[in-house]
C-alpha positions as CSV (number, residue, x, y, z in Angstrom):
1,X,73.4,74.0,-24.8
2,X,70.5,74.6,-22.5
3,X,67.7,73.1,-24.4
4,X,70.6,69.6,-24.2
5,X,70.7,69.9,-20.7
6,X,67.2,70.4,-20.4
7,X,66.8,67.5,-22.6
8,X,68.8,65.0,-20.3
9,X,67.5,66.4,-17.1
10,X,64.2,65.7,-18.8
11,X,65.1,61.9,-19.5
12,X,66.9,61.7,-16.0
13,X,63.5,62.6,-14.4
14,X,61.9,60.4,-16.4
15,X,64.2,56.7,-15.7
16,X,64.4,57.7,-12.0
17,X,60.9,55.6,-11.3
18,X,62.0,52.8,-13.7
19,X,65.7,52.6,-12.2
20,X,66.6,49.3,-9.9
21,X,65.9,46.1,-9.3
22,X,65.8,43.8,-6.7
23,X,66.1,40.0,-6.8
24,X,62.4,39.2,-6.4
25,X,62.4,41.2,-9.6
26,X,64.0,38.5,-11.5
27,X,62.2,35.6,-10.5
28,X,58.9,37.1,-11.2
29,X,60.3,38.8,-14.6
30,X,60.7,35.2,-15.8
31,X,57.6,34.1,-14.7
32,X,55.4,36.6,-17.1
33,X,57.3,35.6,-19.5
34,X,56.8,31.8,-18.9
35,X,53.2,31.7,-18.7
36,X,52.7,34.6,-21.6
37,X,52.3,31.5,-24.2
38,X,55.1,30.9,-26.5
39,X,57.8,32.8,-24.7
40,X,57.4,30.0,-22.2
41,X,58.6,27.5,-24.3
42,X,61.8,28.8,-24.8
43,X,62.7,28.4,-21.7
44,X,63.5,24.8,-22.0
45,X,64.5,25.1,-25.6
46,X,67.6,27.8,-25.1
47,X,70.6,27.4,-24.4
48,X,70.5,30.5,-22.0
49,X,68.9,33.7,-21.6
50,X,69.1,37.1,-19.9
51,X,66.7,38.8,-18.1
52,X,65.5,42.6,-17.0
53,X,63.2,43.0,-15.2
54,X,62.6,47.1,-16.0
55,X,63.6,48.5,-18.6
56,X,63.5,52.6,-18.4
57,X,62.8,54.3,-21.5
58,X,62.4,58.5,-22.3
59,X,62.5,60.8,-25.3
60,X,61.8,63.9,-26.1
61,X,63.6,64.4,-29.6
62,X,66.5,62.6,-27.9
63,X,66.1,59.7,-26.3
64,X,67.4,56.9,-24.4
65,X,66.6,53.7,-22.3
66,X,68.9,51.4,-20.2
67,X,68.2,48.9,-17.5
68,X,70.1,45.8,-15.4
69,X,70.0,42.4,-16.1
70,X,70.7,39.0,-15.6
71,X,72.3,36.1,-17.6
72,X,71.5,32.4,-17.4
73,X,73.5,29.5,-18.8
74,X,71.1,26.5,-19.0
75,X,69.4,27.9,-16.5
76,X,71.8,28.9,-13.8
77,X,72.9,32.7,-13.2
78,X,76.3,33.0,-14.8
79,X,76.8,36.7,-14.8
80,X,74.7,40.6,-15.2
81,X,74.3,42.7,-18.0
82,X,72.9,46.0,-19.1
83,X,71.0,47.3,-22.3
84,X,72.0,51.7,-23.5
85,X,70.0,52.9,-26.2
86,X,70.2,56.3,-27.2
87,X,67.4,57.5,-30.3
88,X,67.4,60.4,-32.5
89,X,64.2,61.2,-34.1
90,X,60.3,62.1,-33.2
91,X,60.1,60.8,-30.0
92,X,57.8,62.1,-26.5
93,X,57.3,60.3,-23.3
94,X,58.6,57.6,-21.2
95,X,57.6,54.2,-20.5
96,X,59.3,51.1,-18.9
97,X,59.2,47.7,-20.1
98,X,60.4,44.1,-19.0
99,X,62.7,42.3,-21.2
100,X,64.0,38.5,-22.0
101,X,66.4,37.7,-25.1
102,X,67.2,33.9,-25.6
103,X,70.1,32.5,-27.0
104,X,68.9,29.8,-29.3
105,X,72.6,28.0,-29.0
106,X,76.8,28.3,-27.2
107,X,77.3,30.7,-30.1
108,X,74.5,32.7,-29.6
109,X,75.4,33.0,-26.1
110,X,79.3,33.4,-26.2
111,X,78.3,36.2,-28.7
112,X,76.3,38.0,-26.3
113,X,78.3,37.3,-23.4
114,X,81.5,38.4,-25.1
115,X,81.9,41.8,-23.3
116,X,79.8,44.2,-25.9
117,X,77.1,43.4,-27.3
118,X,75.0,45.1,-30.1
119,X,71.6,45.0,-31.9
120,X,71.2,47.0,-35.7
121,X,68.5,49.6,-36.0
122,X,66.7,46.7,-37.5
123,X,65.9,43.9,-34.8
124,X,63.5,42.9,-33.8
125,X,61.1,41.9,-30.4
126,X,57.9,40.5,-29.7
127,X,56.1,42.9,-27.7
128,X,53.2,40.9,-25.2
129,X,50.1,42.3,-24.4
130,X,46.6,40.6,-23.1
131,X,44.8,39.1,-25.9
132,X,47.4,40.6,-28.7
133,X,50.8,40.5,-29.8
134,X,52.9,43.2,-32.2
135,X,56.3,42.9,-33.5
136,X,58.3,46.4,-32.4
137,X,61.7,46.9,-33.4
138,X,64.6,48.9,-32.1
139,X,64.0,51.1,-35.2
140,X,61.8,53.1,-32.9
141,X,58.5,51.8,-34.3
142,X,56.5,51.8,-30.9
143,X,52.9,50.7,-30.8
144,X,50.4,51.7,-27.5
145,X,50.1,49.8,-24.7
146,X,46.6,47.4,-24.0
147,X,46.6,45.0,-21.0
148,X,48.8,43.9,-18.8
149,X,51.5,41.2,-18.0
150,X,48.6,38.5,-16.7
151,X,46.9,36.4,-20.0
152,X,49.1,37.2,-22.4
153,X,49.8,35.6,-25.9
154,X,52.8,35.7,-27.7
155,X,54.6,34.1,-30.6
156,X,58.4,34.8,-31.9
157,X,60.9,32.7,-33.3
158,X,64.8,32.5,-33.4
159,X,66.7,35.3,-35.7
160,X,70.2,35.1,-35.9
161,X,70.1,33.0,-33.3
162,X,68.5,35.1,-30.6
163,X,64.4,35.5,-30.0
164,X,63.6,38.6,-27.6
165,X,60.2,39.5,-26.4
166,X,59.1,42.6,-23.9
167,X,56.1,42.8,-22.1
168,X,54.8,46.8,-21.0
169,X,54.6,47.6,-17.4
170,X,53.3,51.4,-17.9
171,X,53.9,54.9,-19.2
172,X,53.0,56.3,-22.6
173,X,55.8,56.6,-25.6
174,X,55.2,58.4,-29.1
175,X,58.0,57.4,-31.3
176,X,59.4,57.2,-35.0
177,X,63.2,57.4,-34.4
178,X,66.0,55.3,-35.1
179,X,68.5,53.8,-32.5
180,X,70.2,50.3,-31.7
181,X,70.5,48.7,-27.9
182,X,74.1,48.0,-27.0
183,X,74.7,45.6,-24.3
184,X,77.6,44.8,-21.7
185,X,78.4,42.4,-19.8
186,X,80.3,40.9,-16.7
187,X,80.7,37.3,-15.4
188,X,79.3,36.6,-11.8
189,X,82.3,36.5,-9.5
């Protein structure tokens, strides 16, 4: 029981910088990811998308990552969401990342938007870096961090309807666990 509680305080300590988000936040989020190449593109090619701007993530054995977010329906804010991921396996560190998942169509997007919302162990994102770009998937499979958000290249394509990419904004992660990102959410009043 103490090495759990040590465990969470240890994640706690580690999402504290990574929590929040303030509207600025968004606006710049989506423009990374609109001049980072390909992701740009599917801006005008989706039917919506959300955005989140940090993403916290920690592990040490156990882990887990959550952050807030925002939905938009042909472009106009239609509601927030948030990711949970917990992840059993070998896992040490924290990092946070920004995040964008495109609906490629209405179904796509009604799916999402539904209430819950869950990805398998086995999706998958495009993760953008300068100069490079790696597939990493919510299996675990991290790779390290080069660059930054400015001049970065990316490529992705619809699965299933949906096309996420992430982009690193810092911290160092060794992981080979296994987890899935659930997502909620709630229609702007």
């Amino acid at each position: 029981m103490i090495v759990m509680n040590r465990v969470w305080l240890v994640l706690l300590l580690m999402a504290l910088p990574f929590g929040g988000s303030w509207a600025g936040e968004y606006e710049d989020t989506i423009k990374v990811f609109s001049n980072a190449g390909e992701s740009g593109g599917f801006f005008d090619k989706s039917y919506g998308y959300a955005v989140f701007p940090t993403i916290g993530k920690g592990g040490f054995g156990i882990g887990g990552a959550h952050g807030k977010g925002k939905v938009y329906e042909k472009g106009k804010y239609v509601g927030d969401t948030s990711m949970t991921q917990v992840t059993i396996g070998l896992q040490l560190g924290g990092q946070a990342y920004s995040q964008v998942i495109f609906f490629e169509d209405k179904r796509a997007f009604t799916e999402f938007t539904s209430g819950n919302f869950e990805f398998g162990a086995q999706a998958t994102a495009v993760a953008i870096t300068a100069g490079a770009s790696a597939t990493a998937s919510t299996t675990g499979t991290s790779t390290g961090i080069s660059g930054g958000q400015n001049d970065a290249n990316t490529k992705g394509k619809y699965h299933k309807g949906l096309a996420v990419f992430t982009v690193a904004k810092g911290g160092l992660m060794y992981e080979a666990s296994i987890g899935g990102q659930k997502y909620q959410y709630k229609a702007k009043n």
